[in-house]
C-alpha positions as CSV (number, residue, x, y, z in Angstrom):
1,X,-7.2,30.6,15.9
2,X,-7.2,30.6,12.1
3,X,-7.6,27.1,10.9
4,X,-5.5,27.1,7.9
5,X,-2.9,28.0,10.4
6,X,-3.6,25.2,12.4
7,X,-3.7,23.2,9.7
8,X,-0.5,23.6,9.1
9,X,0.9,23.4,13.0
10,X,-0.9,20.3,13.1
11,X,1.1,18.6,9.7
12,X,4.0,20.0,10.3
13,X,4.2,18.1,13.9
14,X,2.5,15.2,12.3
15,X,5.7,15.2,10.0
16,X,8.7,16.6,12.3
17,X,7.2,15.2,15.4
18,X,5.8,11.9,15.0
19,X,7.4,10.9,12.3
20,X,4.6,10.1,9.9
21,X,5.0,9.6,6.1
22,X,4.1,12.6,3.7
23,X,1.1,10.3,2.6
24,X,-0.6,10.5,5.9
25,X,0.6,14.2,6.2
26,X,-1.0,15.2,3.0
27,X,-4.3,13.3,3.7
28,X,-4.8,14.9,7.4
29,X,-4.2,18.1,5.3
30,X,-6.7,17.4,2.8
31,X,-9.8,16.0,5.2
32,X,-9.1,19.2,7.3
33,X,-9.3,21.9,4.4
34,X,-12.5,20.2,2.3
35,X,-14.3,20.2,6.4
36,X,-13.8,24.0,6.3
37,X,-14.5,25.0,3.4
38,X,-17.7,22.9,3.5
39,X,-18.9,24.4,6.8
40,X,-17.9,27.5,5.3
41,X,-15.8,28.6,8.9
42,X,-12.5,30.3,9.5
43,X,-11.3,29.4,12.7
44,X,-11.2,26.7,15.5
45,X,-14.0,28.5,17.6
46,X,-17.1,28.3,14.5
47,X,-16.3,24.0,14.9
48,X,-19.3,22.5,16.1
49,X,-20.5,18.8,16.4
50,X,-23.8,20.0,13.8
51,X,-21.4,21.2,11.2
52,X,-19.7,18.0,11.6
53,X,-22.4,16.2,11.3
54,X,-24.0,17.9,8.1
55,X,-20.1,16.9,6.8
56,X,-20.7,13.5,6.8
57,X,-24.2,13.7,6.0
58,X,-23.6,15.3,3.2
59,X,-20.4,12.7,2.0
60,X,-22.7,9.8,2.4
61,X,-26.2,10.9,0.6
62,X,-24.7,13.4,-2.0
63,X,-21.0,12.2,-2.2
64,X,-21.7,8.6,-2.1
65,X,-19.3,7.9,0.6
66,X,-18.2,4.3,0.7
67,X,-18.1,3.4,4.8
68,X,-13.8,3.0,4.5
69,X,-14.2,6.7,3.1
70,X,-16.3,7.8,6.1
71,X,-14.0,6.5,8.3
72,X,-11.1,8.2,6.3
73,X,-13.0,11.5,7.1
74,X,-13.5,10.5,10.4
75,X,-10.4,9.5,11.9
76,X,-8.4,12.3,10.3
77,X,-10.2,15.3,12.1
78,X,-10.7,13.1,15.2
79,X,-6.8,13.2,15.5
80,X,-6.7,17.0,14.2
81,X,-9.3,17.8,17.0
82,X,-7.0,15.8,19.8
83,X,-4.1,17.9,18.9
84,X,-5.7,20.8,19.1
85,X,-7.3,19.5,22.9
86,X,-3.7,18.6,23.9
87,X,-2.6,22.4,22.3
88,X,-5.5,24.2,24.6
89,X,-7.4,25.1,21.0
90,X,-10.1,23.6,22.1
91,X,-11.8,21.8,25.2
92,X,-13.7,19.2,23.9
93,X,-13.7,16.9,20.9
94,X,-16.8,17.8,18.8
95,X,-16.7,14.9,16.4
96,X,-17.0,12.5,19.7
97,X,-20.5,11.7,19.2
98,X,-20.5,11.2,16.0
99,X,-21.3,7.1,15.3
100,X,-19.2,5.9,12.2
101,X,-21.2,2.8,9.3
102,X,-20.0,-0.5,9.9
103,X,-17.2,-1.5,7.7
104,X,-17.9,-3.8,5.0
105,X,-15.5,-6.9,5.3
106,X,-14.5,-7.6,1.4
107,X,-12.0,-10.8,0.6
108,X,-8.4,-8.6,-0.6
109,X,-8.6,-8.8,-4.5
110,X,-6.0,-11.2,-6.0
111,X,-4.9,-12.8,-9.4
112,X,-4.8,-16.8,-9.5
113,X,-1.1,-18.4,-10.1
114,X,-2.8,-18.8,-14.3
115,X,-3.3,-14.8,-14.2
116,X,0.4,-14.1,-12.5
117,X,2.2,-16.5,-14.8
118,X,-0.1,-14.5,-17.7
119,X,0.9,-11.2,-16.5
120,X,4.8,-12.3,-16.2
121,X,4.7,-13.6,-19.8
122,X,3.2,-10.9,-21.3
123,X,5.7,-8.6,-19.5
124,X,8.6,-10.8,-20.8
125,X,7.2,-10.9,-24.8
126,X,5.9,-7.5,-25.0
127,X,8.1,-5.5,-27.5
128,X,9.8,-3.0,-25.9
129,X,12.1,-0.4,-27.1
130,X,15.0,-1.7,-25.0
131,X,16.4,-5.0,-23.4
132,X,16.7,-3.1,-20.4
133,X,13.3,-1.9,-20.4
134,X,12.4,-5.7,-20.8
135,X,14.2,-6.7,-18.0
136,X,13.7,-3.8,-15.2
137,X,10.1,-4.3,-15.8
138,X,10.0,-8.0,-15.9
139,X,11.9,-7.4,-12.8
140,X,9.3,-5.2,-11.1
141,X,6.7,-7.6,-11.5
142,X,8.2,-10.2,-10.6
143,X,9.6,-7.9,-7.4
144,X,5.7,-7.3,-6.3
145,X,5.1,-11.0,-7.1
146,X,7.5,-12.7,-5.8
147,X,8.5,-10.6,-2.5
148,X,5.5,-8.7,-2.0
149,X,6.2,-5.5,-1.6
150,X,4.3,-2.4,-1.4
151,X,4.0,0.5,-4.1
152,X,5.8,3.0,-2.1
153,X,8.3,0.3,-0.8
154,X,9.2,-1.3,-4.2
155,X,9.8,2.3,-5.3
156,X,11.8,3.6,-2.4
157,X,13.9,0.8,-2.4
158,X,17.6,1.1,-2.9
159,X,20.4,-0.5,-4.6
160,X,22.2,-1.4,-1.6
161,X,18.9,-2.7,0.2
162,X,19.2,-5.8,-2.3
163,X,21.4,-8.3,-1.7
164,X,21.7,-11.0,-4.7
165,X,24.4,-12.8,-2.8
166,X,22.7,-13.3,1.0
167,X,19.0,-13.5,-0.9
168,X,17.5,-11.1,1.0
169,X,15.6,-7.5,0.5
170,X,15.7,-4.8,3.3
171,X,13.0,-2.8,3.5
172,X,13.8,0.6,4.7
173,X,11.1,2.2,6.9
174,X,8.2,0.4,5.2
175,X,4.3,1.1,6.7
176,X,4.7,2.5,10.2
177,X,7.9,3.5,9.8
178,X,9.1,-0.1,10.6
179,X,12.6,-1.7,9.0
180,X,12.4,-5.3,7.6
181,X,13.8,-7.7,5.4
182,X,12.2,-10.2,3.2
183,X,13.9,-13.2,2.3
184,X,14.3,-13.7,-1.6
185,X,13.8,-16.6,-3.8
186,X,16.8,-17.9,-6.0
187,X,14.3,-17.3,-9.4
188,X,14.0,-13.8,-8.2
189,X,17.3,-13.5,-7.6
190,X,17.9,-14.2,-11.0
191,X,15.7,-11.7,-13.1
192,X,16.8,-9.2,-10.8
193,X,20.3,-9.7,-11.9
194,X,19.5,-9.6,-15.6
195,X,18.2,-6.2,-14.8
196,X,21.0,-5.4,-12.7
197,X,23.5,-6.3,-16.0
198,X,21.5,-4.3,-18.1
199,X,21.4,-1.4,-15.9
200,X,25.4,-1.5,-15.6
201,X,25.4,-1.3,-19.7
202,X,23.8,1.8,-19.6
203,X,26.2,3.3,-16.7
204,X,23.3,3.8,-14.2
205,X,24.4,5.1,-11.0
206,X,21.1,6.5,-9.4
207,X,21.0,5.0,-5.5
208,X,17.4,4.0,-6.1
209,X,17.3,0.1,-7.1
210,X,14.6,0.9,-10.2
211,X,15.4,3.8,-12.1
212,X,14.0,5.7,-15.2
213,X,14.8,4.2,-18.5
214,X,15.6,8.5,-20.2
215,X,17.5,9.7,-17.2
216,X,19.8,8.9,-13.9
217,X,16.9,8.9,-11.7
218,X,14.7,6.2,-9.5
219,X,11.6,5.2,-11.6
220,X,8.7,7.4,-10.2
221,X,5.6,7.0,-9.0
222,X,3.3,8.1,-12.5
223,X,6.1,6.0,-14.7
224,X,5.2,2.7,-12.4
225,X,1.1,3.6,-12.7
226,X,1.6,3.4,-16.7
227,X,3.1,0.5,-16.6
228,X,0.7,-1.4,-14.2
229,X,-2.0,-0.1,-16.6
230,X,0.0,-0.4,-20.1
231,X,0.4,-4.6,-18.8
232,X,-3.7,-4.2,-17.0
233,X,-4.7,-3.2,-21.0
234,X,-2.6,-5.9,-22.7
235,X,-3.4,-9.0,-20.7
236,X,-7.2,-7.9,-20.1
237,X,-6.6,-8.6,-16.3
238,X,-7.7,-6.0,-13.8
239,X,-5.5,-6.1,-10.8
240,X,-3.3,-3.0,-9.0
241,X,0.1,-3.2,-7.7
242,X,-1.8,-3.8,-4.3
243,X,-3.8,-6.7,-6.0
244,X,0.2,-7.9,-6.9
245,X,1.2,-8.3,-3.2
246,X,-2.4,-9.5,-2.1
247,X,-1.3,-12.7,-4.9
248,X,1.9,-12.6,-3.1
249,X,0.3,-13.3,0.3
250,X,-2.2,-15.9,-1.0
251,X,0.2,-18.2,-3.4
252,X,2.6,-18.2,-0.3
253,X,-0.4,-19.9,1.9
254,X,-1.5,-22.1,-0.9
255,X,2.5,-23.2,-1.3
256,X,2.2,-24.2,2.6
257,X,3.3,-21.3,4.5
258,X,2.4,-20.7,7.9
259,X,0.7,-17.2,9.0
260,X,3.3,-16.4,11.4
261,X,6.6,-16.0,8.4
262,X,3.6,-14.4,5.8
263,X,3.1,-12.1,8.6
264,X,6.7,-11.0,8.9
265,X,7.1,-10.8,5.2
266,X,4.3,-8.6,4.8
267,X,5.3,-6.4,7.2
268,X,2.1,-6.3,9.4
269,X,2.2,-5.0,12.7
270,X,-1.2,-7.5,14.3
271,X,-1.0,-11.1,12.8
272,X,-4.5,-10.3,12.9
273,X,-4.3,-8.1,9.5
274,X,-2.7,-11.4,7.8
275,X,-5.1,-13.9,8.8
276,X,-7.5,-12.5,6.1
277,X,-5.5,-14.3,3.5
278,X,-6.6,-17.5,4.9
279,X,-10.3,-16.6,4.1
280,X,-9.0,-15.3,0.5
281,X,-7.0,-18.7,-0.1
282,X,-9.5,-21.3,-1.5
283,X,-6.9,-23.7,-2.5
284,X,-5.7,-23.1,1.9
285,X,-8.7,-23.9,3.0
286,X,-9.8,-27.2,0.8
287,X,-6.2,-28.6,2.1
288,X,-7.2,-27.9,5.5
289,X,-10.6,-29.6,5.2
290,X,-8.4,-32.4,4.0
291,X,-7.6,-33.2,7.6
292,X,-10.9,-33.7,9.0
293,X,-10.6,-36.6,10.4
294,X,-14.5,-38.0,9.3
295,X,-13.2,-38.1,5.5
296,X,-11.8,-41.3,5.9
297,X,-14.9,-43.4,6.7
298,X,-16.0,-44.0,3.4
């Protein structure tokens, strides 16, 4: 069977089937079309566990390969391969025996409550073109700071997913195609009505909650990158929109949250995935050191 044909089978059940998001979709489809072309092979039958393993020999010494990037590679054609087992394409899966680096466990990058309050002022005193401008941007950061959303979820979220008057953000088939809603803070209830009253002045009646300052439509994706990077070159700070919800997590523990409700915010499916935050959360830790119960005999 032609692979490019399988290719597609394979996405298009990855998308109608199980239900996964175009992201994931467009990734398998990308791992699967660099391996053949690479092993330079036209269908299912040339796959072999040597051509595999020149793949990711290859990635690592010529490619530089970080071990997350191996295990990108790895996993994607490891599930391409089981669906074509389950689909009689094949009788055994090749990439089995293949041994994957050990991952390097790195703290989550985030900005200290001086850096945040930084990046919100900035945000608030840099000159726009537009009140509104000035306000649906303050309102983004403050969204990613504040609530902790995701790239994808901040930008897919709708008007009527906000509710100003209950305090509370639904999250509409967020990672994993889970639903959840975050509870919101009166101050962000606030900016995000300022942006709301400036997006009624200019008779904005696009369903998405953040939408394009030139036209009717929700803000997209390049429009949010050049304003992460437009704030990133102003304030001298390197962070991402990740790094935003990473601060997110860690203020929240240092406030005195417990890693059950961060864990429910964050929309994490294994407390386990949360409980990195403690590690990342200096100011956490020194105020649970604070209880050993030696301090007190001196």
């Amino acid at each position: 069977m032609d692979m490019q044909i399988l290719s597609k089978k394979f996405c298009d059940y990855s998308t109608l089937i199980k239900g996964f998001a175009k992201k994931t979709t467009r990734r398998y489809k990308q791992v699967i079309s660099y391996y053949y072309r690479f092993a330079k092979i036209a269908n299912i039958g040339e796959v072999t566990p040597d051509n595999l393993r020149a793949l990711f020999y290859f990635g690592r010494t010529e490619r530089n390969w970080t071990p997350n990037t191996f295990l990108h590679y790895h996993k994607s054609l490891k599930v391409f391969f089981s669906w074509c087992i389950k689909n009689g394409y094949m009788k055994t899966n090749p990439i089995d025996d293949i041994e994957v680096p050990k991952l390097e466990k790195k703290l989550p990058r985030k900005l200290t409550k001086q850096e945040a309050m930084k990046i919100l002022e900035v945000v608030y005193n840099y000159p726009w073109n537009s009140n509104f401008l000035r306000q649906r941007n303050y309102a983004i950061f403050a969204t990613f700071m504040f609530a902790g959303l995701r790239k994808q979820e901040l930008l897919n979220l709708k008007f009527m997913d906000v509710d100003l008057e209950n305090l509370s953000i639904f999250i509409q088939q967020g990672k994993g195609s889970k639903d959840r809603v975050i509870p919101m803070s009166f101050t962000l209830a606030q900016h995000l009505k300022k942006y709301l009253d400036e997006r009624k002045k200019l008779k904005k009646t696009c369903s998405n909650f953040f939408v394009s300052s030139n036209f009717d439509m929700g803000l997209s994706e390049s429009g949010l990158i050049r304003l992460i990077k437009k704030i990133r070159t102003t304030t001298g700070i390197k962070y991402s929109c990740h790094t935003l919800r990473h601060t997110f997590a860690t203020l929240l523990l240092e406030g005195g949250t417990d890693i059950y409700s961060l864990s429910k915010m964050m929309g994490h499916a294994n407390i386990k995935t949360t409980t990195i935050y403690l590690y990342a959360s200096i100011e956490h830790l020194r105020g649970e050191i604070m209880k050993h119960p030696l301090n007190d005999i001196l």
